[in-house]
C-alpha positions as a printed Julia matrix, in Angstrom:
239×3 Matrix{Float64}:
  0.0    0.0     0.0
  0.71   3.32   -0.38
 -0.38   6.16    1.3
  0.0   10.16    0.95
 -0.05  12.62    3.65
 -1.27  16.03    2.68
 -2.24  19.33    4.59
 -5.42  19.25    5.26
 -4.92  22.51    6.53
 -3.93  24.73    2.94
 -6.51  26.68    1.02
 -8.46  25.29   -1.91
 -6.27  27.56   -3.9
 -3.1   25.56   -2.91
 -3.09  23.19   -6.19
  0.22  21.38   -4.99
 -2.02  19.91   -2.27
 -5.18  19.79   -3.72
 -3.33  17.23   -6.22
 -2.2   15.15   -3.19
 -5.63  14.93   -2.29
 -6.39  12.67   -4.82
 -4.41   9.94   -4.0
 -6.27   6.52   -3.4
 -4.9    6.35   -0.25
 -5.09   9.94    1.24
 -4.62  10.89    5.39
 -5.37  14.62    5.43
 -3.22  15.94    8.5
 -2.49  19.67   10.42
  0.48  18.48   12.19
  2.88  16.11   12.99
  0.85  14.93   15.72
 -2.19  14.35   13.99
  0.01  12.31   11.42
  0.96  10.03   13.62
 -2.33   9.64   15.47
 -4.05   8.92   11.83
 -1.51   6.42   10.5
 -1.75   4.83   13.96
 -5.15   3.22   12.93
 -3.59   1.66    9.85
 -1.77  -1.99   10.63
  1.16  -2.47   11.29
  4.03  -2.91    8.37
  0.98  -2.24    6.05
  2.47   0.51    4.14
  5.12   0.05    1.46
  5.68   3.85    0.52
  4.47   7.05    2.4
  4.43   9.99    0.96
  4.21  13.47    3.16
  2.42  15.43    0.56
  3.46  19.65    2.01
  5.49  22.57    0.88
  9.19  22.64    2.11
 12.51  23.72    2.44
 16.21  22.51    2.8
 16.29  20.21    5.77
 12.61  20.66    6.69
  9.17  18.96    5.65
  6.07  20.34    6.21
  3.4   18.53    7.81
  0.74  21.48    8.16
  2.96  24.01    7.76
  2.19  24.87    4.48
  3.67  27.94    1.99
  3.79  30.07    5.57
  7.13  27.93    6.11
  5.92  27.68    9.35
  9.35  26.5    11.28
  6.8   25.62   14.75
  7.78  21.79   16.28
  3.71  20.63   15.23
  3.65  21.39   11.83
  6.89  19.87   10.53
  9.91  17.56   10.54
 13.19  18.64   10.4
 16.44  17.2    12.19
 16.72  19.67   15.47
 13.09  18.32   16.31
 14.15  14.51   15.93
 16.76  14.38   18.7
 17.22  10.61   19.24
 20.13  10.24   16.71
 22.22  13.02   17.75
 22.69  12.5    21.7
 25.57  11.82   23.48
 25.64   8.08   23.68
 28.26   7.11   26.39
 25.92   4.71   28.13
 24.51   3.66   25.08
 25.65   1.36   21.64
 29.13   2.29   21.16
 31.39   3.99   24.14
 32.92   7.25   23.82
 30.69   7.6    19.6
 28.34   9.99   18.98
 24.81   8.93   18.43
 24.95   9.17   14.29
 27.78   7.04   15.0
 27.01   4.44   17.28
 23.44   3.54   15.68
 25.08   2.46   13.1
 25.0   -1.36   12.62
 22.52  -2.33   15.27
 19.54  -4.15   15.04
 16.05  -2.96   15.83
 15.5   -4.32   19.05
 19.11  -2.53   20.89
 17.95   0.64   18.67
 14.51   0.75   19.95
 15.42  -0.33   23.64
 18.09   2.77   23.41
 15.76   5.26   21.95
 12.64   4.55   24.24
 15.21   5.22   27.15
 16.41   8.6    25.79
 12.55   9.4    25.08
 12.05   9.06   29.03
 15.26  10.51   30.17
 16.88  13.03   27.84
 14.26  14.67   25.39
 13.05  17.87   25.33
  9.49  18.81   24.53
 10.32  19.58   21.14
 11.29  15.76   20.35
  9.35  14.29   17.76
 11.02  10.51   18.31
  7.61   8.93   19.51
  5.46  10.28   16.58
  8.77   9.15   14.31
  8.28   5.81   15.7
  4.51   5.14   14.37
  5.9    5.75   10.86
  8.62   3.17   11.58
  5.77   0.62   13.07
  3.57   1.36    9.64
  6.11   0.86    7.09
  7.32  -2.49    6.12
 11.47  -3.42    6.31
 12.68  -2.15    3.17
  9.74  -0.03    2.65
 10.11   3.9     1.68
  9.32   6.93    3.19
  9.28  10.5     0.68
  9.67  13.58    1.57
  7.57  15.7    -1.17
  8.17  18.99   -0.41
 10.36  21.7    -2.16
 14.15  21.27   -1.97
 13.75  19.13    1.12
 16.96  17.4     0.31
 18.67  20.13   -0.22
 22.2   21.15    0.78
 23.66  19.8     4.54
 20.37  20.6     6.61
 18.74  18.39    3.87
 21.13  15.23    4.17
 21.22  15.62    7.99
 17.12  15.92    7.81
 17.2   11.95    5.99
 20.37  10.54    8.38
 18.01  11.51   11.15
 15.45  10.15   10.07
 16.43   7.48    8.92
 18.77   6.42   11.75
 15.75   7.16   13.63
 13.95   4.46   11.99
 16.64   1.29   12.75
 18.44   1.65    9.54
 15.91  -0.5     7.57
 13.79   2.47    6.13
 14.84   4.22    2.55
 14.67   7.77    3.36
 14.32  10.45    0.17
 13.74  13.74   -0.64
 13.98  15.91   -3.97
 17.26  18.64   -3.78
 14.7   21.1    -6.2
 11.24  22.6    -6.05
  8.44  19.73   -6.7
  5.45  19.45   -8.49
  2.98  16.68   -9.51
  2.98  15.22  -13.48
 -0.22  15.37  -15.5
 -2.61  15.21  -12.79
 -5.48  14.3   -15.66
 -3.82  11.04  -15.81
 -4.94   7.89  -12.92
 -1.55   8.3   -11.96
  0.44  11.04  -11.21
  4.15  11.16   -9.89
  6.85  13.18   -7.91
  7.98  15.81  -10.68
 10.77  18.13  -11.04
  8.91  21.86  -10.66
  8.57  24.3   -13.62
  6.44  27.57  -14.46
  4.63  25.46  -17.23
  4.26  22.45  -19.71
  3.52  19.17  -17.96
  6.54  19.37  -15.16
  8.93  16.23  -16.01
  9.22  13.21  -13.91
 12.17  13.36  -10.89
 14.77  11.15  -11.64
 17.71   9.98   -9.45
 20.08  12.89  -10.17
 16.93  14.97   -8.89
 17.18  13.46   -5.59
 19.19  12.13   -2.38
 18.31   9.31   -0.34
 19.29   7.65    2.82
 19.08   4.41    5.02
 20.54   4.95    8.48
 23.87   6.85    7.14
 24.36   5.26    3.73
 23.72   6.43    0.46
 20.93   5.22   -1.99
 21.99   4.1    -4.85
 20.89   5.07   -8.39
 19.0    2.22   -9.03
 17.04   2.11   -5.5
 15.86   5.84   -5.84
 14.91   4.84   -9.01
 12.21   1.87   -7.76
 10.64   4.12   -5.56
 10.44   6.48   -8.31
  8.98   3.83  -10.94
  6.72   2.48   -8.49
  3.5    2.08  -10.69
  1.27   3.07   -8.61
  2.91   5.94   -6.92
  0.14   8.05   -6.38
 -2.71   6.82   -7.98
 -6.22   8.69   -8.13
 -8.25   6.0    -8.54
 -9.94   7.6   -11.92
């Protein structure tokens, strides 16, 4: 399955999300919060690809925030709001490394034993680790998770944004986001797909050059941006 996450919170003028909208499977959502709580309901592992569906910036993905680039904890994710990668971890995987570090390598059960711990000892209210968590639960191993906004992936806040995250998620989550401003293609068509944005024509399909991807700390290739990109059914409207 594969599910879109758009802002259910942008005017009926805003035709980047009205286009989300259309998905098959569509969870309209004001905040990260909300997000979370919404996805919760699905099962768990159920979801191949997610798509957050938002406008965007380097390093940060809206989830409510909308064209305001509204920077506020709720409405987006962006690395200084997912903590759980970036603390100290003396007591923790690997003595003496740094948490980017020393969650490299380990399997999901030390990783989530370690971050619930830091969730009740160390994080601030900012944190977004537990919502960050009910995307891991919903995805399946291997699965995806996309990052539609703008220039997401963009620059060093971008590619610390996906290590985050990604680390975040035990390593066995593709992470991706586009390094340029985003569109959708011919949204006439039953399916529609992640495009590269321009001020008209039918905006061109991203392709792996377009983007950057992560799992934990390593690199996508080529060729695995490039099956989440072909998926078939990327965003399909059901028409």
């Amino acid at each position: 399955m594969i599910v879109v996450v758009y802002n259910n919170r942008a005017p009926n003028t805003d035709g980047y999300i009205q286009d989300a909208k259309k998905a098959r499977n569509a969870i309209g959502a004001g905040s990260v919060r909300e997000m979370a709580e919404k996805l919760g309901n699905l099962p768990d592992h159920s979801v191949q690809t997610l798509i957050i569906a938002d406008h965007g910036a380097s390093g940060v993905q809206g989830v409510g925030s909308g064209q305001t680039a509204d920077l506020s904890v709720g409405t987006n994710l962006s690395a200084e709001f997912i903590k759980a990668s970036q603390i100290n971890v003396n007591d923790g995987l690997k003595d003496g490394a740094t948490g980017m570090v020393g969650a490299q390598g380990t399997g999901p059960e030390p990783m989530i034993g370690y971050l619930l711990k830091l969730t009740k000892m160390s994080f601030t209210s900012t944190n977004q680790a537990g919502f960050i968590d009910v995307i891991r639960k919903k995805l399946k191993q291997g699965g995806y998770l996309l990052l539609a906004g703008c220039s997401v992936g963009d620059g060093d806040d971008g590619k610390n944004l996906l290590q985050s995250l990604g680390l975040s998620m035990q390593n066995h989550i593709r992470v991706l986001a586009s390094r340029y401003q985003t569109s959708w293609t011919d949204t006439t068509k039953p399916i529609i797909y992640p495009a590269r944005w321009r001020s008209s024509g039918t905006p061109p399909r991203l392709v792996p050059s377009d983007m950057i991807g992560y799992m934990g700390m390593r690199d996508l290739s080529s060729g695995e941006i490039q099956t989440v990109l072909d998926k078939t059914d990327i965003m399909s409207t059901g028409m």
